[in-house]
C-alpha positions in Angstrom: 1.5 11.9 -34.2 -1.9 11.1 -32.1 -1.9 11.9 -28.3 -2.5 8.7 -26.4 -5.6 9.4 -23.8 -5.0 9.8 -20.5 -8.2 8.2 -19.1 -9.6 9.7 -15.8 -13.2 7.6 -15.7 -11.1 4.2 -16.5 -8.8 5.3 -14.0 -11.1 6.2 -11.3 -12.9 3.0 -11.8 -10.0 0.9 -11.1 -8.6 3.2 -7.7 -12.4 3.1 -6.2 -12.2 -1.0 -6.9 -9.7 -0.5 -4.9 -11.1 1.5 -2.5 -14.1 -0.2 -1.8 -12.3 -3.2 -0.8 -10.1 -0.7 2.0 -13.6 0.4 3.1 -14.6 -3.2 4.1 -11.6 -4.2 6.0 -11.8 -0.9 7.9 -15.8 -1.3 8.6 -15.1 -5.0 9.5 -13.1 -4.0 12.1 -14.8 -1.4 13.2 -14.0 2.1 11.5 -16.1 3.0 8.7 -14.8 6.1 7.1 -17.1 8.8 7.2 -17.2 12.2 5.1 -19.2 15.0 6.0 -19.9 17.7 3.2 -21.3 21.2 3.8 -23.0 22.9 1.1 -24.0 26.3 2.0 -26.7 28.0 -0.8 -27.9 26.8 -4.1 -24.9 27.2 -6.8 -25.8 25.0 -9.3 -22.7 23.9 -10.0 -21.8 23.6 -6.5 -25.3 21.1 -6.2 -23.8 18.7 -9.0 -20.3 18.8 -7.6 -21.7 17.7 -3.9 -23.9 14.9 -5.7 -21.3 13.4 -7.5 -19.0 13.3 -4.0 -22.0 11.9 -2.2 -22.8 9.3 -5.0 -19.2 8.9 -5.1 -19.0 7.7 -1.5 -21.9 5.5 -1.5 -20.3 3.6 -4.6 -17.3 2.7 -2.4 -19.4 2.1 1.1 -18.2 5.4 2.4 -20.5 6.7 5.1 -21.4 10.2 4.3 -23.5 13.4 5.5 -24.3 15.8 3.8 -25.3 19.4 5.1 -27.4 21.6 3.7 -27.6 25.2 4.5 -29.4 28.4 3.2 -26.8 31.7 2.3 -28.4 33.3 5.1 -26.5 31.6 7.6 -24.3 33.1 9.9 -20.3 32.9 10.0 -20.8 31.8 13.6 -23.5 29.1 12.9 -21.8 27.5 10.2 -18.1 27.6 12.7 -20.1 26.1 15.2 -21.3 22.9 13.1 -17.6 22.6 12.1 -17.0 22.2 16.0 -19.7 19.7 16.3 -18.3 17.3 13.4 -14.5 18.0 14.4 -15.5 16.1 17.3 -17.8 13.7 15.9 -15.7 9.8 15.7 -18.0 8.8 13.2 -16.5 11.7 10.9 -13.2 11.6 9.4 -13.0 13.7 6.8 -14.9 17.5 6.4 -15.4 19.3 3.2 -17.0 23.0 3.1 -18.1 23.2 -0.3 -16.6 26.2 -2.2 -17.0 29.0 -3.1 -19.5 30.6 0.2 -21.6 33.5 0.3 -19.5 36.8 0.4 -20.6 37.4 4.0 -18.3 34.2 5.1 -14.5 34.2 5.2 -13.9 31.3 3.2 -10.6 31.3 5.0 -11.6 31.1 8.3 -14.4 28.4 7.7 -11.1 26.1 6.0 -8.8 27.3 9.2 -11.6 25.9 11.6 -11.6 22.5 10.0 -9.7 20.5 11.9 -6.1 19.3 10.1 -6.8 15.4 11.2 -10.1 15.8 8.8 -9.1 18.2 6.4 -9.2 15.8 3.2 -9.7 18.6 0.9 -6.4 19.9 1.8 -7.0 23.5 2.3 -6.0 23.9 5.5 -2.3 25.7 6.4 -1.3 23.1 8.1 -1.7 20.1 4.6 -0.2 23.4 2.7 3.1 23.6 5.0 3.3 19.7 5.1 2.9 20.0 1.3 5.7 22.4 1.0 8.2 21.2 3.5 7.9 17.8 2.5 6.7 16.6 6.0 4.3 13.8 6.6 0.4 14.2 8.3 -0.8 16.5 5.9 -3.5 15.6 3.1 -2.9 16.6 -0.9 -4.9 18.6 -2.3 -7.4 16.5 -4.3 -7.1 17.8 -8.4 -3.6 18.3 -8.3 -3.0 14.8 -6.3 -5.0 13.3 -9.2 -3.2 14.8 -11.5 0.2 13.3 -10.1 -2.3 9.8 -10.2 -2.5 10.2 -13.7 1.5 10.5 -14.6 1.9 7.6 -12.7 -1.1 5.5 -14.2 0.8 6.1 -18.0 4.5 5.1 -16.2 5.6 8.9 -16.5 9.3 9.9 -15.1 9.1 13.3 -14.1 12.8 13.2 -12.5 14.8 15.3 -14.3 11.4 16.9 -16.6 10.7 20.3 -17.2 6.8 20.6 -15.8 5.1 23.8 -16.5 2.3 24.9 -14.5 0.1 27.4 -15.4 -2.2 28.8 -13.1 -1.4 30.1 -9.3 -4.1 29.1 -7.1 -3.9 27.7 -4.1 -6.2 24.6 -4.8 -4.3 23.7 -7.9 -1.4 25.6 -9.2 0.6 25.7 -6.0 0.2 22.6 -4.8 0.6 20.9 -8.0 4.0 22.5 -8.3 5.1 21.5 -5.3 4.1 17.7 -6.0 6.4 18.2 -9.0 8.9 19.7 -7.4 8.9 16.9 -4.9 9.3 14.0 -7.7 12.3 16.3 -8.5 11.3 18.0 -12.2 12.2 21.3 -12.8 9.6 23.6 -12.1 8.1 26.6 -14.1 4.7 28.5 -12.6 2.9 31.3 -14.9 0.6 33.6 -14.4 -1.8 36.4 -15.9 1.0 38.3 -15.2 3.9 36.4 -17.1 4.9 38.1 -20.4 5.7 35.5 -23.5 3.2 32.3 -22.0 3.9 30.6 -24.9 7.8 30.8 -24.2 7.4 29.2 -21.2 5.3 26.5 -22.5 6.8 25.5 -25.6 9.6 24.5 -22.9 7.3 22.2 -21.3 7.8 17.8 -21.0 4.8 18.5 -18.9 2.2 21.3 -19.4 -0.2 21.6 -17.1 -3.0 24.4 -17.4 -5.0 25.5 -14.9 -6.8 28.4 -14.9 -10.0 28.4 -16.5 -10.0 30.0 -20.0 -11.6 28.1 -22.6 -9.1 27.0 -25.1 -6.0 29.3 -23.6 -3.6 27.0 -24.5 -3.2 26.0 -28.3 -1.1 23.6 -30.5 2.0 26.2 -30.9 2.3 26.8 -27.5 3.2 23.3 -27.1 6.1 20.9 -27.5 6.0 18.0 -29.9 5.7 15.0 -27.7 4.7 16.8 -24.2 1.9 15.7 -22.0 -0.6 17.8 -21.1 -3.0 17.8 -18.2 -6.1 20.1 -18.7 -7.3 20.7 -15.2 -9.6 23.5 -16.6 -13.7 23.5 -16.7 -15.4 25.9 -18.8 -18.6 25.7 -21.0 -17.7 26.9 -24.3 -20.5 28.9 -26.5 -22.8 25.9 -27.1 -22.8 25.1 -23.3 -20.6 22.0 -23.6 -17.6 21.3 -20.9 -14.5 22.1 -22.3 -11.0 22.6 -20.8 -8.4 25.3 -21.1 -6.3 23.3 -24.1 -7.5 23.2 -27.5 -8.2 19.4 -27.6 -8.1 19.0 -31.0 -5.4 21.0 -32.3 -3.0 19.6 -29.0 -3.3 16.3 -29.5 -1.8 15.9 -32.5 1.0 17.5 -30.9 1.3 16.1 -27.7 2.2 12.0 -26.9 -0.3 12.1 -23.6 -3.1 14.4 -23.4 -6.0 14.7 -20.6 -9.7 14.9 -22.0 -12.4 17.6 -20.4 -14.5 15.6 -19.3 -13.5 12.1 -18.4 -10.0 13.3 -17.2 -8.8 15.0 -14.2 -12.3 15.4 -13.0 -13.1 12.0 -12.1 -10.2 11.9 -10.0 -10.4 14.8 -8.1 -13.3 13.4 -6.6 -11.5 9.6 -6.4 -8.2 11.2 -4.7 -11.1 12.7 -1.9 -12.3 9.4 -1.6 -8.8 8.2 -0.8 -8.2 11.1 2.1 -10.7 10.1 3.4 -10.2 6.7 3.8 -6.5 7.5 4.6 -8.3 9.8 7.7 -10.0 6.8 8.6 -6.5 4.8 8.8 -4.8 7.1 10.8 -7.6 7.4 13.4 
């Protein structure tokens, strides 16, 4: 057995149709959605990542800013032009590029967003909405995409045992929650959990998060599972890879992601559509 491909590009392509259309009706009448990234230094990576969001939003007619800043800037300069686009109307959504330089509490710069444009998700209040199963919060980008993805292939996860692996707050967390919510069992493991494989030869849906090249291989999974590779590594050639074993999984697995042209396409597309869900709602 051959893993079918979970496309992310083909998938993205058709949701930012999509989107673009939303984006007329709402400047027609009036309320262009707006997106204002902050990129603070000159990460490389970081650079690319901001270029494809900008590119991104000019593809679907998105009205975007983006702000550059050197590292030098101060904790309270950067606060203060978070003020000045929380209360800009033209603005609906506000990402701070991550990671910052260590002199900025990357925390408090997320905290200062405010919750009505915070379509990265970061901010406590999306988390709590996330976890109580409340409305007015945004998802969390990847692991939203993610979810995207099970439903694009027609995926039941009600009554599934999903296994996440990976703890972070942008992506392992949430993403379990999201499970959770669609009622699938839910298993979360760490650096710290003893037998990973145990837990993931368990799994109707593996999903691995947490950025080792090739961490998860074909006997850690079970025949028939689909697997999501959220991960992005350069392996020793300098080419993108995820945290699966491509190769070797899919011809284990019946869905598998690709790295690139899966979940990372969409984590951009799912920002795209807070965004224009910020723009709704105002």
């Amino acid at each position: 057995m051959t893993a079918q491909i979970i496309d992310g590009l083909a998938l993205s392509r058709k949701l930012r149709s999509a989107f673009a259309q939303q984006v007329q009706t709402l400047t027609a009448a009036g309320k262009r959605p707006g997106l204002a990234v902050i990129l603070v230094g000159e990460n490389p990576a970081s650079q690319v990542y901001v270029r494809n969001k900008i590119k991104a939003c000019e593809e679907t007619g998105i009205h975007s800013v983006l702000e550059q800043h050197p590292a030098s800037i101060t904790q309270a300069e950067l606060l203060a032009r978070i003020a000045a686009l929380n209360n800009d109307p033209a603005i609906h959504g506000i990402l701070v590029q991550l990671p910052l330089p260590e002199h900025i509490d990357a925390d408090a710069v997320i905290e200062a967003i405010s919750p009505a444009k915070d379509v990265d998700g970061f901010h406590i209040s999306s988390a709590g909405a996330l976890m109580t199963g409340l409305a007015g919060g945004f998802w969390p980008c990847t692991p939203h995409g993610c979810l995207k993805m099970l439903d694009d292939i027609g995926y039941e996860l009600r009554g599934k045992h999903a296994v996440v692996v990976g703890r972070s707050n942008i992506v392992g967390k949430p993403m379990a929650m999201m499970l959770l919510a669609r009622s699938a069992t839910v298993t979360i493991c760490h650096s710290a959990t003893p037998d990973l494989a145990a837990m993931t030869r368990q799994a109707d849906v593996l999903v691995a998060a947490v950025g080792r090249e090739k961490l998860i291989t074909a006997d850690m999974v079970k025949p028939g599972a689909v697997v999501i590779d959220v991960g992005m590594n350069r392996n020793a050639e300098g080419k993108l890879c995820g945290d699966v074993d491509f190769e070797a999984v899919k011809e284990v697995a019946s869905w598998i992601t690709p790295v690139p042209g899966g979940v990372g396409p969409m984590t951009i597309t799912m920002l795209l559509a807070n965004t224009i869900e910020s723009a709704q709602r105002a």
